[in-house]
N, C-alpha and C positions, 0 to 999 in steps of 0.2 A: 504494500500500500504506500510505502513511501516514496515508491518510484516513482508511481503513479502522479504522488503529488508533487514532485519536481521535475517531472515529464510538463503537469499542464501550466507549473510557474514559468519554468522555462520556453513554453509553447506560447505562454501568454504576456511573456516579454518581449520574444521576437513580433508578436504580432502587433504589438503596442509599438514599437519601434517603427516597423514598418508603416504601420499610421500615421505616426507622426513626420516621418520622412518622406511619406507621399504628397504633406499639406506643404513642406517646407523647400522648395527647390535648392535653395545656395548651399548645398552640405559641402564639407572639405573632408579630404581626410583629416585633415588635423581635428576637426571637430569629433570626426567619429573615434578616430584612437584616444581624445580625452574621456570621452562618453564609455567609452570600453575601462578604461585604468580607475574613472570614479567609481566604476560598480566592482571592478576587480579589489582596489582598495577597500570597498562597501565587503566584498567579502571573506574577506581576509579580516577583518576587523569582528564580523561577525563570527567566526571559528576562534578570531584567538579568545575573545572576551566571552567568547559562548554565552550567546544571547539567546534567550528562551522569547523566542515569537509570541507563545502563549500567555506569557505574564507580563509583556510588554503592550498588547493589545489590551489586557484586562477581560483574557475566555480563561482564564483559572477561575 
């Protein structure tokens, strides 16, 4: 089940992206390799600090 739900987080971020980038014509790369290193950073951040989703939202 876990997979599941980071199959459709990640399904639902590419598709969020691609939205966004459909309305927006002037992308560079440069913009999109910042957009990639702030989430990459986002992640990394959330593993070292182990961040509980659930008690951060307030569904405990």
């Amino acid at each position: 089940m876990n997979k599941n739900i980071l199959l459709a987080v990640t399904s639902g971020t590419i598709a969020a992206a691609a939205l966004v980038l459909s309305f927006r014509s002037s992308v560079t790369a440069d913009s999109l390799i910042g957009f990639a290193s702030v989430l990459g950073l986002l992640g990394i951040a959330t593993l070292e600090y182990r961040i509980n989703w659930k008690r951060l939202l307030g569904l405990n």
